[in-house]
N, C-alpha and C positions, 0 to 999 in steps of 0.2 A: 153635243159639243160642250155647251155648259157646263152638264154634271162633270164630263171626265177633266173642266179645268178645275171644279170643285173639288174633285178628288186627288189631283195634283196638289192644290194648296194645301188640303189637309193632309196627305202624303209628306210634303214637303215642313210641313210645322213642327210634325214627327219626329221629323231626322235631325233638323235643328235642337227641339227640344232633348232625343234621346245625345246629341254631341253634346251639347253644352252641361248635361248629367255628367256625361263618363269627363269630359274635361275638369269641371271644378271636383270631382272625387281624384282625378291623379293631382290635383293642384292644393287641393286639402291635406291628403295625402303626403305628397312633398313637402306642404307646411310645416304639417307635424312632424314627420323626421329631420327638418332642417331645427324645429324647435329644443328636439329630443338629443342633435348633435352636442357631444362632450359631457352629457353625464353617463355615469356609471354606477352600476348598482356591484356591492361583493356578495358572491353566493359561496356559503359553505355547503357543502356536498358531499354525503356517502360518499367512500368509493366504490362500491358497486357503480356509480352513476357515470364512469368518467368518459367512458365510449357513449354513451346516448347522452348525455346531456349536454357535451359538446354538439354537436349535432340539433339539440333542442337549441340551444344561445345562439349558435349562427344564423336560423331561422327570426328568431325574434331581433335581434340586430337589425338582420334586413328587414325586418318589417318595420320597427320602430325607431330606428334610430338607436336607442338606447344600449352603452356599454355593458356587457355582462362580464366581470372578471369571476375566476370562479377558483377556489380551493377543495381540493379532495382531502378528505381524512377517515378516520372511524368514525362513530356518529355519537361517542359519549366523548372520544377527545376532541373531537371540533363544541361538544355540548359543554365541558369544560372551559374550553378557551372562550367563549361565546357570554359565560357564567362570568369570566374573567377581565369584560370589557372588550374580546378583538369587535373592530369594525364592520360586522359583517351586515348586511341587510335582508337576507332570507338563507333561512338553513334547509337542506333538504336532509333528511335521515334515515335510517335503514330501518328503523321503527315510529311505532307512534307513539311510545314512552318518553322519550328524550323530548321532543318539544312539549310537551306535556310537563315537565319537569320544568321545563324556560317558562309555559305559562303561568305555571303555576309559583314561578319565583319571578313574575314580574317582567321577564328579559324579552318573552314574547307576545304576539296577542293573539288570542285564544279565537278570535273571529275569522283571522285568516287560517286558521289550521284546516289542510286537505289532507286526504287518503289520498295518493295520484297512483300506488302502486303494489301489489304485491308482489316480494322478490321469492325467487326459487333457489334452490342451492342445489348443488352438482357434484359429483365425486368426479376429478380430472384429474388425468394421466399423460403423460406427453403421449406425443402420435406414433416413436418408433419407442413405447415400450412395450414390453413382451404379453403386460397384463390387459387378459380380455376384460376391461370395465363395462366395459358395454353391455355385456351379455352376466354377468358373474356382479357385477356391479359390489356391493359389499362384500361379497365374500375374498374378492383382490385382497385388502388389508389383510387377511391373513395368510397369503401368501409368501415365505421365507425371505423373498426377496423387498421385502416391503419393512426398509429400516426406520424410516422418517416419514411420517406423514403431518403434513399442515393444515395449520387453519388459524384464522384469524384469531385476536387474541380476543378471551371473549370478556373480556373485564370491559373492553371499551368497544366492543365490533356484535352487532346481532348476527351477523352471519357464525360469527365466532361460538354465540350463545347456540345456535343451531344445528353446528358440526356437533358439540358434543351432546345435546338432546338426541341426533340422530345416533350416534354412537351408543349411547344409553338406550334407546330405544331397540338397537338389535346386540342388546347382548354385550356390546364388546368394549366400552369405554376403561374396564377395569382391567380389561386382557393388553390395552392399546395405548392406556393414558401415557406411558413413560417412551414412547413414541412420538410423541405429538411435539411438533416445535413450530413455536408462534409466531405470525406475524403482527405486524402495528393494526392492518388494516387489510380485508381480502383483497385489494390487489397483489401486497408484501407476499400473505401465503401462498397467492397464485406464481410469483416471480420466486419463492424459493424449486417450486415443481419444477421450472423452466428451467432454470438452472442447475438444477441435477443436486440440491439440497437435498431433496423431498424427493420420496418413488411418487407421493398421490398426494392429493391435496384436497378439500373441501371448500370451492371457489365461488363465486352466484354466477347464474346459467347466464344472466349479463354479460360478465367476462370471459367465457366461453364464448359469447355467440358476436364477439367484437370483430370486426373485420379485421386486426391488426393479429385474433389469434387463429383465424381460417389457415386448416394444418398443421397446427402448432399439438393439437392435442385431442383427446377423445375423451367421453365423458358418456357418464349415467345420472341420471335427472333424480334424486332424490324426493320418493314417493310426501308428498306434505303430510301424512298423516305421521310423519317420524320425528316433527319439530313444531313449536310452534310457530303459527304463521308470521310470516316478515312483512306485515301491513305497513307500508313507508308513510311516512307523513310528511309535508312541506308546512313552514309556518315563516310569516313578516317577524321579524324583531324589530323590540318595541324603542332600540335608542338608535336607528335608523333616521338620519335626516331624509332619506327619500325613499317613505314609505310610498308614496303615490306611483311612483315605478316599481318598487319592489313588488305592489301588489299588483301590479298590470301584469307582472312575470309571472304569476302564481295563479293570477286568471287566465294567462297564457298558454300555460301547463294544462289546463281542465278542458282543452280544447279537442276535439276530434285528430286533428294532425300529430299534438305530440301524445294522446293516446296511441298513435299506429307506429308510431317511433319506438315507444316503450316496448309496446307490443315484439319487434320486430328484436330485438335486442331480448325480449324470453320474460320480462314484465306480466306479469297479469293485471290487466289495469279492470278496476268494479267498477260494473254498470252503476251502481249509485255509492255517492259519497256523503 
């Protein structure tokens, strides 16, 4: 009779101890997001990133408390305005050149620079047109009916640098160049395709694979050996009054969760960084 009140008490020490654990973590917890309430961090951002990476801030909001406003652009003209003084506190970009460029003039800090991604590019065609891309994949562009075709503009967009390496790579950039009309940034080239600008467009498998274009359009995944890689890179800027969040964002990115997000959106995210 003893033992089983013995084992009661220490049953019952248990349950107290394992409550009062998970209690002061939701109360910790709530701490910290009531602490984190009303600041905000500005994120400049590829646009490749605009469909995941929403998705990625609304997660970390909820978890932190902490505001994410976020700006989409190319990744040399946000790397200009960036150069220029705008407020931003972590850049993400469609390469690893451009914050490299910010490190190296001072704008960013070279400690926070991650790989978080490597992007894919796509040849996309809306969904009721006639050309099989899917199956013919590049050889569509020469197709008679194929008067326009887009792509980011590459002076300030790597996706842009990439269309025309892949273009160069099979042959046809010299047959196609006076074809080509640009956009600011690959979402611009993907909205000329939509629009009936463009018959095909050279977009990242990203914006293909966003919920908002399910139907909208078909596409051929562009083999990487035809471009060089689009290794992304995220980096802290260095005149940031609140680096200490901007870097919890950046440690937040390296996490399992928004690796399957990337993932999921056509991302190839590296086992090591």
């Amino acid at each position: 009779m003893r033992m089983r009140e013995r084992t009661f008490r220490v049953l019952m020490r248990r349950l107290v101890s394992c409550s009062l654990i998970a209690i002061l973590a939701l109360v910790s917890g709530s701490i910290l997001r009531a602490e984190a309430a009303g600041r905000e961090i500005n994120v400049a951002a590829a646009a490749d990133l605009s469909a995941a990476l929403q998705e990625v801030v609304a997660d970390f909001e909820r978890r932190t408390g902490i505001s994410v406003k976020l700006s989409f652009g190319a990744s040399g003209a946000l790397t200009q305005q960036i150069q220029n003084g705008a407020p931003f506190d972590v850049f993400f970009s469609a390469d690893m050149d451009y914050p490299r460029q910010l490190i190296a003039g001072g704008q960013a800090e070279g400690a926070t620079l991650y790989r978080y991604a490597v992007g894919r590019l796509v040849l996309w065609v809306p969904s009721d047109s006639p050309l099989d891309v899917e199956h013919k994949g590049m050889d569509v562009l020469l197709d008679h009916s194929v008067k326009k075709i887009s792509i980011a503009n590459p002076q300030h967009a790597p996706y842009g640098r990439a269309a025309v390496a892949t273009l160069k790579h099979y042959g046809l950039y010299e047959k196609l160049s006076d074809r080509l009309v640009l956009g600011e940034n690959i979402s611009q080239a993907a909205q000329f395709v939509e629009s009936g600008n463009a018959q095909a467009g050279f977009v990242a498998l990203a914006h293909a694979s966003a919920p908002t274009m399910q139907g909208k359009g078909k596409y051929w995944i562009v083999p990487a050996e035809a471009y060089p890689a689009l290794d992304q890179g995220v980096v802290a800027l260095s005149r940031s009054p609140r680096k200490q969040d901007a870097e919890a964002f950046i440690n937040y990115v390296k996490t399992a969760e928004v690796a399957a997000v990337l993932r999921r959106y056509g991302f190839i995210v590296p086992e090591q960084n």
